[in-house]
C-alpha positions as CSV (number, residue, x, y, z in Angstrom):
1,X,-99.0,-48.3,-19.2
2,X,-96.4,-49.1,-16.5
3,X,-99.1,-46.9,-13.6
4,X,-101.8,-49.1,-14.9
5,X,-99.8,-51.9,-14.4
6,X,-99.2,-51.0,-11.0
7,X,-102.8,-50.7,-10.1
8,X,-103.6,-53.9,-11.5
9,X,-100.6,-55.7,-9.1
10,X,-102.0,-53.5,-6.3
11,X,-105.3,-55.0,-7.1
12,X,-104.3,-58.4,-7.2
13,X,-102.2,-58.4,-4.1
14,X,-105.4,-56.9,-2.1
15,X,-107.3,-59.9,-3.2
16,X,-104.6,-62.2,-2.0
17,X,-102.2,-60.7,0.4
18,X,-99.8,-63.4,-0.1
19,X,-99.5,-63.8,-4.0
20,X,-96.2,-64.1,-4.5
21,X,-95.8,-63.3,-8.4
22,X,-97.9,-60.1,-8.2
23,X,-95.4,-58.8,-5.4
24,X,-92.5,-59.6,-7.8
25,X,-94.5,-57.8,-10.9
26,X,-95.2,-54.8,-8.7
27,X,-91.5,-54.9,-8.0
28,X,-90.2,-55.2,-11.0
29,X,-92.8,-52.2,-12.5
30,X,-91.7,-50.1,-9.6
31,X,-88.1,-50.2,-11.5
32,X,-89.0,-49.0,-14.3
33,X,-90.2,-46.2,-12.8
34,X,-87.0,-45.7,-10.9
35,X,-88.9,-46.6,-7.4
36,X,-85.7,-48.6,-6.0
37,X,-87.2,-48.5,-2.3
38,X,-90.4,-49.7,-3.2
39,X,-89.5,-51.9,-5.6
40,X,-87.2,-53.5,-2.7
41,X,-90.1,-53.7,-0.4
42,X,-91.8,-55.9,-2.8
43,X,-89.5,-58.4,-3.9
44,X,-88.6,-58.4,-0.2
45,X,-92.7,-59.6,0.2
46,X,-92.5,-61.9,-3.3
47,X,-89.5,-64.0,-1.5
48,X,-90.9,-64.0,1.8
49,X,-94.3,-65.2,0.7
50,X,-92.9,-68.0,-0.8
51,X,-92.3,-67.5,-4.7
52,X,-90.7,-70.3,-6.1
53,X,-89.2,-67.4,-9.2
54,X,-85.5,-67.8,-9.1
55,X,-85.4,-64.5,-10.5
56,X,-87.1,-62.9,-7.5
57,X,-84.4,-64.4,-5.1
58,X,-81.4,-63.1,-7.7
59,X,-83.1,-59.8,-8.0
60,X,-82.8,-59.4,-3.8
61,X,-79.5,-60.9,-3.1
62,X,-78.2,-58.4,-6.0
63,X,-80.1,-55.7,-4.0
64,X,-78.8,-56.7,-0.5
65,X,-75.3,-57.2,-1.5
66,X,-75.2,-54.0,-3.3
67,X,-76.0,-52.5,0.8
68,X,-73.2,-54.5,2.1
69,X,-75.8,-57.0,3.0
70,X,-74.8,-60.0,2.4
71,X,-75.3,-62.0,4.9
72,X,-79.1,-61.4,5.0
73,X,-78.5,-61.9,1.0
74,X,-76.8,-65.5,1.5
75,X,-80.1,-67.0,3.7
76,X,-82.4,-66.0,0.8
77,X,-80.4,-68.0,-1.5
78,X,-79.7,-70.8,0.8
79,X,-83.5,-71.1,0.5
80,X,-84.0,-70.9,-3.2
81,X,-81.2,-74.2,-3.4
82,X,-83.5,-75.9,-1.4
83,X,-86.0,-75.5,-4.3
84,X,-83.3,-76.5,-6.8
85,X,-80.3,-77.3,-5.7
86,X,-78.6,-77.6,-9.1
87,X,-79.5,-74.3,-10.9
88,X,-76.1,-72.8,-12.0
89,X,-77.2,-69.1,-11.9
90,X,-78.4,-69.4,-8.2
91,X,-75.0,-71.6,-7.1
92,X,-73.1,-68.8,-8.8
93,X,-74.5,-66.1,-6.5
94,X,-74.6,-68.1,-3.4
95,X,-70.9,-68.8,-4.2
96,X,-70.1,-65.0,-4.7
97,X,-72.2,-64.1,-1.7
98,X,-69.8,-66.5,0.1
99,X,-66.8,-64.7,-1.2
100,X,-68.2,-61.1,-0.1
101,X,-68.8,-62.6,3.4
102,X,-64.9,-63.6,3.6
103,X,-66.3,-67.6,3.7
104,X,-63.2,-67.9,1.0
105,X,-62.8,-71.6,1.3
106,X,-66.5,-72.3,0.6
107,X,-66.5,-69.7,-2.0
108,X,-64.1,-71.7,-3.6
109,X,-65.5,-74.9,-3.6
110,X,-68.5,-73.8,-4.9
111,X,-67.2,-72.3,-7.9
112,X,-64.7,-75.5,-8.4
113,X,-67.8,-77.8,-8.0
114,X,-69.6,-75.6,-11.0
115,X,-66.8,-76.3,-13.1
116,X,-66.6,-79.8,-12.4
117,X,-69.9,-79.5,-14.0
118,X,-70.0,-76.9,-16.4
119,X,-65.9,-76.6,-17.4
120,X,-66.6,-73.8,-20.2
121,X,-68.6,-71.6,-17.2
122,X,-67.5,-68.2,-17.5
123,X,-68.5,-66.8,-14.7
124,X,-67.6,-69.4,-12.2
125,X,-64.1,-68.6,-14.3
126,X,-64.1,-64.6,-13.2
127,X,-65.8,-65.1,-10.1
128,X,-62.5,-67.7,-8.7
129,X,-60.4,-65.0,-10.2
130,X,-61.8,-62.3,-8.2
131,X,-61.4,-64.5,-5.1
132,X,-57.8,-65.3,-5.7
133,X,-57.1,-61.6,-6.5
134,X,-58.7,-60.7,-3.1
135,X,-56.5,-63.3,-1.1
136,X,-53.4,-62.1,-3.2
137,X,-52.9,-65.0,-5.0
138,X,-51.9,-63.2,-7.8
139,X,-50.7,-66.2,-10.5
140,X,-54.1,-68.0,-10.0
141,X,-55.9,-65.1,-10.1
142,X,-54.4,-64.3,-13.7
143,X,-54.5,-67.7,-14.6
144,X,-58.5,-67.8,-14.2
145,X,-58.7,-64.7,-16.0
146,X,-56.7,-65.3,-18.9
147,X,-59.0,-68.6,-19.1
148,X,-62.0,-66.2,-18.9
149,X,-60.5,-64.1,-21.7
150,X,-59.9,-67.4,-23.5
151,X,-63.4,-69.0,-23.6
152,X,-64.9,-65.6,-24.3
153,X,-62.8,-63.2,-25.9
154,X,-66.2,-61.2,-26.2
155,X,-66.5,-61.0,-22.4
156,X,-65.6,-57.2,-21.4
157,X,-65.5,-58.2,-17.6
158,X,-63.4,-61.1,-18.3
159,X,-60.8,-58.6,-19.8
160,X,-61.5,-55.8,-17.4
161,X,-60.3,-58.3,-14.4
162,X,-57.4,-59.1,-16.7
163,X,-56.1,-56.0,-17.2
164,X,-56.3,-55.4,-13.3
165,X,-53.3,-57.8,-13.0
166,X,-51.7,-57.8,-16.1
167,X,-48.1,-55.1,-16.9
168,X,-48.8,-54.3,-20.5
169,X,-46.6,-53.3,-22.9
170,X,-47.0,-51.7,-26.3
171,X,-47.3,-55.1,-28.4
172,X,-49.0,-57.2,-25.6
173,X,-52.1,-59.3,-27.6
174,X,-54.5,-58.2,-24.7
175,X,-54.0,-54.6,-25.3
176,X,-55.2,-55.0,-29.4
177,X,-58.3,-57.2,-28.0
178,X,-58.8,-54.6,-25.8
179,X,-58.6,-52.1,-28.5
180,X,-61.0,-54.0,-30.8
181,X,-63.7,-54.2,-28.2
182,X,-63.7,-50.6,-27.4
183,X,-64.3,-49.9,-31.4
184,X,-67.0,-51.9,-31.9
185,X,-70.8,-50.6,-32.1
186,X,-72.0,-53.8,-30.3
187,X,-71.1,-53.2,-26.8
188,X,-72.9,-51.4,-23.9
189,X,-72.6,-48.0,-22.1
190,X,-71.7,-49.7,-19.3
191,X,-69.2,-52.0,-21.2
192,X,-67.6,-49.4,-22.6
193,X,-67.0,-47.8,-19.5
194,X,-65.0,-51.4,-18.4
195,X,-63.1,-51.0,-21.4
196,X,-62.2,-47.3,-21.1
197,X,-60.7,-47.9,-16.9
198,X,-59.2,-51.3,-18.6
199,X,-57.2,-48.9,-21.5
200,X,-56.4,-46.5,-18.7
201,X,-54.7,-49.3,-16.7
202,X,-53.0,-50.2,-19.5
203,X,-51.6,-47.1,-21.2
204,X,-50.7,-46.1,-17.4
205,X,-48.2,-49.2,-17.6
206,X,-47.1,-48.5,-20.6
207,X,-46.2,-44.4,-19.5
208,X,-48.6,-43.2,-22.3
209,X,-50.3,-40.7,-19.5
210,X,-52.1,-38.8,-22.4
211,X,-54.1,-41.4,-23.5
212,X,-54.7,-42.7,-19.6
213,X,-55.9,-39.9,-18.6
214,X,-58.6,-39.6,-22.0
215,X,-59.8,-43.0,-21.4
216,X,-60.4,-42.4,-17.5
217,X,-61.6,-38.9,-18.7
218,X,-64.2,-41.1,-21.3
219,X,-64.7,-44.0,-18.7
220,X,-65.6,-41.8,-15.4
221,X,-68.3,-39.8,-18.2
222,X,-70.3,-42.3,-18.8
223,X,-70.0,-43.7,-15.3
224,X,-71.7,-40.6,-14.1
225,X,-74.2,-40.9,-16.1
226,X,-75.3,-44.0,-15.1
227,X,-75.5,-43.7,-11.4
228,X,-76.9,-40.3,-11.4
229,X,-75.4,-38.7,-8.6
230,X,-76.8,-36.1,-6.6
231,X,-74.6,-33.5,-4.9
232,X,-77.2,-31.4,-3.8
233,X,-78.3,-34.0,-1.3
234,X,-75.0,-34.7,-0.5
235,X,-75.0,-31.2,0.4
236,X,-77.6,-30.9,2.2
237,X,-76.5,-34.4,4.4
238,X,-73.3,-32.9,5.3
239,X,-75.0,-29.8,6.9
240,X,-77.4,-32.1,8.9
241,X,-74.5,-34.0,9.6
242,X,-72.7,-31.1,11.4
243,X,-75.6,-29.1,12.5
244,X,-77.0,-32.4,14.6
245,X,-73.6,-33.0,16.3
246,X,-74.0,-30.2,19.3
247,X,-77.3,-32.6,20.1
248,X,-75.7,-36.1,20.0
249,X,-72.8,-35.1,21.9
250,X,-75.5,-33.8,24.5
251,X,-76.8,-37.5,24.8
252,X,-73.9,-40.3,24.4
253,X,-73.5,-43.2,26.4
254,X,-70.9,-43.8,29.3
255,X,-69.3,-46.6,30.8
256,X,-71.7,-47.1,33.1
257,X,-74.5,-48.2,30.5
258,X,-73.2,-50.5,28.4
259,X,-70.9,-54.2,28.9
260,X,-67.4,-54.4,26.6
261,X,-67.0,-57.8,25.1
262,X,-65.3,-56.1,21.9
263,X,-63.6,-53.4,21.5
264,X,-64.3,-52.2,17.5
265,X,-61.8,-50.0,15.7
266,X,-63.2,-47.8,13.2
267,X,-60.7,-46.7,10.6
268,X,-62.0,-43.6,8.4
269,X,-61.1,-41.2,6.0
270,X,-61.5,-40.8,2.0
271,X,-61.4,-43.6,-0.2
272,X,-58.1,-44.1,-1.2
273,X,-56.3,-42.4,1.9
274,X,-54.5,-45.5,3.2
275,X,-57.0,-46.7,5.4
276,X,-57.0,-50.0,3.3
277,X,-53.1,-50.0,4.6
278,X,-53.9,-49.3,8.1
279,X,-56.0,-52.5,8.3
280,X,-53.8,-54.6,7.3
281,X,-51.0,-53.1,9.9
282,X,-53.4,-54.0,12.8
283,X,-54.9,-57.2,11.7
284,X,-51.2,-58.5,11.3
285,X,-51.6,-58.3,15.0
286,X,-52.7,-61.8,16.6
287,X,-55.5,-59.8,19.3
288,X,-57.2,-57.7,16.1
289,X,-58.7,-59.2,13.4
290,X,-59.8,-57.2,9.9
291,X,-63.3,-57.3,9.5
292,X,-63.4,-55.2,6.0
293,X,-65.4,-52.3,5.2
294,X,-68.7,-53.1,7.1
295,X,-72.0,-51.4,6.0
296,X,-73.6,-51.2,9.9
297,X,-73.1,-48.5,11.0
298,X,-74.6,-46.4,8.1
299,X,-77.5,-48.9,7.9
300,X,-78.2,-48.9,11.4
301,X,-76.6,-45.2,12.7
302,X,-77.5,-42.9,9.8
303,X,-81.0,-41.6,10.9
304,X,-79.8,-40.8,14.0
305,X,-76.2,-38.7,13.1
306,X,-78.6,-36.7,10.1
307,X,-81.2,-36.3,13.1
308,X,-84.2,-37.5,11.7
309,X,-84.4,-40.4,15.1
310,X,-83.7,-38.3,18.5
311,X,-80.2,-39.6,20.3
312,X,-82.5,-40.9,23.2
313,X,-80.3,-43.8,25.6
314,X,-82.8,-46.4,24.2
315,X,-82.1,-45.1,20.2
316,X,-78.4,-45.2,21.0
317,X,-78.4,-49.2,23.0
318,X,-80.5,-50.3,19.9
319,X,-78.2,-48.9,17.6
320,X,-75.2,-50.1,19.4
321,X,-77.0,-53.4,19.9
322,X,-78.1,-54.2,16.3
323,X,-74.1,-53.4,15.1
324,X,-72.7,-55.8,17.4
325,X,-75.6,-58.4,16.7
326,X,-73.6,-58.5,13.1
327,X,-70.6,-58.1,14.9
328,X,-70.5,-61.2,16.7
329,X,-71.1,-63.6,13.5
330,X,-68.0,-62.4,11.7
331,X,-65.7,-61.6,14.7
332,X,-64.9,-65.2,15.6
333,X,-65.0,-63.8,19.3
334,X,-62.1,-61.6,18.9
335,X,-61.4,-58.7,21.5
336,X,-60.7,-55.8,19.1
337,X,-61.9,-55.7,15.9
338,X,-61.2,-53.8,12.8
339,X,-64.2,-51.3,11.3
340,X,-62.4,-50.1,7.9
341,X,-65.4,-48.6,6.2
342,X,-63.6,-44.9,5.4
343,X,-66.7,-43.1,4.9
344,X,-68.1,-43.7,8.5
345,X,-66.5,-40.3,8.8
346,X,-69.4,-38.9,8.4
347,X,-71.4,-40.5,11.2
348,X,-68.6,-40.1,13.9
349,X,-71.1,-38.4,16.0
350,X,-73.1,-41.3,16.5
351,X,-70.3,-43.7,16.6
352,X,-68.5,-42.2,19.7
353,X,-72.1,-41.5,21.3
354,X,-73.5,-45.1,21.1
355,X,-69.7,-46.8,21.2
356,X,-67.7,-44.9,23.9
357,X,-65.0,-47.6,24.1
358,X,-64.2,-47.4,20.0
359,X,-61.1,-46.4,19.1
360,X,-60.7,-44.2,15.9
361,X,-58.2,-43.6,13.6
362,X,-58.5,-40.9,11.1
363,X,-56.2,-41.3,8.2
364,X,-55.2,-38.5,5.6
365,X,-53.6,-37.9,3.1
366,X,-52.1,-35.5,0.6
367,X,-55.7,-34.3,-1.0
368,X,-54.4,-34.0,-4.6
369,X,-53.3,-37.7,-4.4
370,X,-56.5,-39.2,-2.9
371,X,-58.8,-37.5,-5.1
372,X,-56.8,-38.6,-7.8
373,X,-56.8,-41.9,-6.5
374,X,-60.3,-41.9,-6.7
375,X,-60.9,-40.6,-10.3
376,X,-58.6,-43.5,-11.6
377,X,-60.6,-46.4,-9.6
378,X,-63.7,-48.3,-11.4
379,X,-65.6,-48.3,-7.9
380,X,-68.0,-51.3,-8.2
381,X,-70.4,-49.7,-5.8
382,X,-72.8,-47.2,-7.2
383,X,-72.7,-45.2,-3.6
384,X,-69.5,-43.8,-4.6
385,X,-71.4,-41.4,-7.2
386,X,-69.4,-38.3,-6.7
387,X,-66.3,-40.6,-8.0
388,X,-66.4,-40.1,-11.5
389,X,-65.8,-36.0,-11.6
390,X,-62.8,-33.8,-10.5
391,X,-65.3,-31.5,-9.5
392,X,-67.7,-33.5,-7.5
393,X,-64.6,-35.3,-5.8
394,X,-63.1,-32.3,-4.8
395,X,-66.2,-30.8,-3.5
396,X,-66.5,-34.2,-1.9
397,X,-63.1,-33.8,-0.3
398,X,-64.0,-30.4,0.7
399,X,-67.2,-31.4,2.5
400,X,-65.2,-34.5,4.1
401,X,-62.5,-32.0,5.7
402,X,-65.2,-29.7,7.2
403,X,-67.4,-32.7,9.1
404,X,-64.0,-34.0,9.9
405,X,-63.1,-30.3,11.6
406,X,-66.9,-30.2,13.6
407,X,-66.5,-33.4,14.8
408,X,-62.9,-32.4,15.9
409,X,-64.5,-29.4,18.1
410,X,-66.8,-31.9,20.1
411,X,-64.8,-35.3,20.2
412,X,-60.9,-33.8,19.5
413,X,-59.6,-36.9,22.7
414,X,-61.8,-39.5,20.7
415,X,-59.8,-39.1,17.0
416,X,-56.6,-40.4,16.8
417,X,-54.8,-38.5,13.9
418,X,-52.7,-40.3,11.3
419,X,-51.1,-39.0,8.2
420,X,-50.4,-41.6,5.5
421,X,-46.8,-39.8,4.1
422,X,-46.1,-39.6,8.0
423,X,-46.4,-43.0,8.3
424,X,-45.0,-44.5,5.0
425,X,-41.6,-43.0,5.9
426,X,-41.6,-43.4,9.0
427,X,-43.0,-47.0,9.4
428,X,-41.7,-48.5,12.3
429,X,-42.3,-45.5,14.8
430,X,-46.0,-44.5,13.4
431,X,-46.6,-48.2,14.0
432,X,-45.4,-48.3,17.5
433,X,-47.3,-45.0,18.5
434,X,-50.8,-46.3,16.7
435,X,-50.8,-50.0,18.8
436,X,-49.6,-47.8,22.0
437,X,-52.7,-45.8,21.5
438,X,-54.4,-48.4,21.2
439,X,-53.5,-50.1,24.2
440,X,-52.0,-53.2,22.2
441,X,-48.3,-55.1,23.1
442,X,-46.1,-55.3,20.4
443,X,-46.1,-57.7,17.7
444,X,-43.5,-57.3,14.6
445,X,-45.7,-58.6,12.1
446,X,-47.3,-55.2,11.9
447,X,-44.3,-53.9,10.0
448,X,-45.0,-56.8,7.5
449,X,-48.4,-55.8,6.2
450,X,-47.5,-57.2,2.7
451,X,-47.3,-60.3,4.6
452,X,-50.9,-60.7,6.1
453,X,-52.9,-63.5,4.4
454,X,-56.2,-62.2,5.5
455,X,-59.0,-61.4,2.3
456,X,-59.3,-58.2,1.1
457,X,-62.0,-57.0,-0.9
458,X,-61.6,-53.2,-1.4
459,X,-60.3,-51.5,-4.0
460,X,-56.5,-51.5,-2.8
461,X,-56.6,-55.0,-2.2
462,X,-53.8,-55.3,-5.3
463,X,-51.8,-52.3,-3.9
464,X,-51.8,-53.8,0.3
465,X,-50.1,-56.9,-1.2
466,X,-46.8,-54.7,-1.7
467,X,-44.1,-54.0,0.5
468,X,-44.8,-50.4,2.2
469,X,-43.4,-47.5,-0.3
470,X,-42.9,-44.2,-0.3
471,X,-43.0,-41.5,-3.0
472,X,-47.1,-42.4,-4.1
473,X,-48.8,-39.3,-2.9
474,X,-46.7,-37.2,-5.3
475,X,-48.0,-39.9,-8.5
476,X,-51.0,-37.6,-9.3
477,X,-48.1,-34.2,-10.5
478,X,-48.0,-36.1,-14.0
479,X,-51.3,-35.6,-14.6
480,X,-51.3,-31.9,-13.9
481,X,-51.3,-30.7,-17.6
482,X,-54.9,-32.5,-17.9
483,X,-56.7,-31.4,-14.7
484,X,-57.3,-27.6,-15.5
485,X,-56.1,-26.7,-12.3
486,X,-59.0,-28.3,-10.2
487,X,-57.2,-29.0,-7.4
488,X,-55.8,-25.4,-6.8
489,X,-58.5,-24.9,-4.2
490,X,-56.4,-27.5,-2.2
491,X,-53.8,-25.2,-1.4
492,X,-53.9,-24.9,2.4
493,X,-55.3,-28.6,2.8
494,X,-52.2,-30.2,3.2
């Protein structure tokens, strides 16, 4: 039925190109058979021929901001307010959009301006916690929660963003709601997964690490099986990854073709390998501003580090153009920005060939503690597929070292090394040596990164807001007893 369905949208949009409802139909048909691409491509054509469906406009900003796109996102719903400019849902994800895009102040008032009209809103509730959370302001970030939690006891995101920034104990009354939800029959997959990263965080305060690690165990499970990961083409995109390298590093720009008005930093590494850290360190310097983990060059650079575009000049300029096109709406004209997406590891080849002014920092750390790392984090992006298994991450990890080692052979003077237990104990010199090589003066708030007041949305953005410790890398040795050894085949890694 839904093939037939299909034809008949098809049908209907030959007779009139422009008919915005069928597009939308078509799209949302194409989900159901699990055609994501072409179901984009016509809820792309519904909004842009004019539907007046809020739902069409929701449906591609959730789309777009799940690709780091969110400032294409935010102009689509800027568009659908002009059609009604008091619908709750759409001012909810225009003010969330706002948040993603570090617009923190307008964020705000968005979600405050909800209230003022709908007090008992739940999500404008969570969504004001999740934006005090990201600026650090931890009080009002736990006050909005618990007043989540409050209004809707029912509400498993409510309590998983509670339990984010509560310290539990044994009898705490959040623990037992938490408990309750997670034994009744009425929830979702999906909300049991909350619940079960939610008990983890809990039990880990508490010390209980045997019942952590079962509800992480239970809570990565299902996880998996919703975003349906696929190592094999994982696979089979790392080997294009490192066989395409001899061929880009053949064709990369010089000085002599392109103009330097910034001067981006690209931080990389695994999730969870202090990179989050590292950002914070240089955009406490007053000539480097953050910019977050930006989705660019992946969107605009992947075809050509896999090899399916040829690394011609012009490929590389339009590349290099379109990223600072972004770029230069965020960066607020600063001279060195700071690139902190971790997994633009991978397309390093094209990075140095289309930016040969970047600076890179590579950041490790111990493997056994990143992947750990990982396994414990509720990743809200479903990109991060290989997360939720021991196995997969460590294969992960395993494929990560090897690109990291072929694109050491060809651009060894372009990587600057830094090892996170390096530079956790010995702060103040790994600092110095990181702004030297980066051609920076001085500045003393970089040893403050605890300090820096700047939004940060990744998934350490509770962690940065402490003072720099040591001693975290060797966290994951309690867990040992549950891991069945998995992380032997690290031995060497170090």
């Amino acid at each position: 039925l839904i093939h037939k369905a299909v034809t008949s949208f098809k049908q209907a949009i030959e007779l009139n190109p422009f008919y915005s409802d069928a597009h939308y139909n078509l799209s949302n048909a194409f989900d159901l058979l699990g055609e994501r691409s072409q179901s984009f491509e016509a809820n792309l054509k519904a909004v842009k021929y004019g539907s007046k469906n809020k739902q069409a406009y929701v449906k591609l900003r959730k789309t777009l901001s799940s690709q780091g796109r969110d400032d294409e996102a935010i102009v689509y719903l800027e568009h659908a307010l002009t059609l009604d400019p008091g619908d709750v849902e759409l001012r909810l994800h225009y003010g969330n959009c706002l948040g993603k895009l570090g617009r923190y102040e307008q964020a705000l008032k968005c979600f405050n301006e909800i209230l003022d009209d709908v007090p008992e809103n739940l999500d404008a509730h969570i969504y004001r916690g999740t934006l005090f959370m990201d600026k650090g302001q931890h009080h009002d970030a736990l006050v909005a929660f618990e007043i989540a939690v409050s209004l809707n006891s029912n509400s498993v995101q409510a309590s998983f963003c509670l339990a984010q920034m509560k310290q539990y104990t044994l009898d705490d009354q959040h623990l037992s709601l938490l408990q309750s939800l997670y034994k009744s029959n009425h929830i979702t997959e999906k909300d049991r997964s909350l619940l079960c990263f939610a008990l983890g965080k809990a039990y880990e305060d508490i010390g209980d690490t045997k019942k952590e690690f079962s509800f992480l165990k239970e809570g990565n499970t299902i996880r998996l099986d919703q975003v349906k990961y696929d190592e094999a083409k994982d696979i089979d995109n790392s080997k294009k990854l490192i066989s395409n390298l001899s061929n880009l590093s053949k064709h990369s720009l010089n000085s002599e073709d392109i103009e330097i008005d910034t001067i981006p930093i690209f931080i990389v590494g695994m999730p969870r390998s202090g990179t989050t850290l590292v950002e914070q360190i240089l955009s406490s310097h007053e000539n480097i501003m953050g910019c977050d983990e930006l989705t660019y060059i992946q969107q605009f650079g992947e075809k050509i580090s896999l090899g399916l575009m040829k690394p011609t000049r012009q490929n590389l300029m339009n590349f290099r153009y379109r990223y600072f096109e972004k770029i230069k709406k965020i960066s607020n004209d600063s001279k060195m920005i700071v690139d902190k997406m971790p997994e633009n590891f991978k397309y390093l080849g094209a990075i140095v060939s289309a930016f040969p002014e970047a600076k890179i920092i590579h950041v490790r750390r111990c493997p056994e503690a990143t992947c750990w790392g990982i396994f414990k984090k509720r990743f809200a992006n479903d990109s991060v597929g290989y997360s939720y298994d021991l196995e997969y991450i460590k294969n992960f990890f395993i494929r990560y070292v090897d690109i990291m080692k072929s694109h050491s052979n060809y651009f060894h003077d372009k990587i600057y090394e830094l090892k996170y237990e390096t530079l956790v104990n010995n702060q103040k010199i790994e600092t110095k040596n990181l702004l030297k090589h980066l051609g920076v003066k001085w500045d003393n708030k970089c040893l403050f990164p605890e300090k820096n007041q700047r939004t940060v949305k990744t998934a350490s953005n509770l962690q940065v807001r402490k003072k720099v410790y040591q001693g975290s890398s060797s966290k994951w040795e309690k867990y040992k007893p549950f891991l069945g050894g998995v992380f032997d085949d690290f031995k060497g890694y170090n």
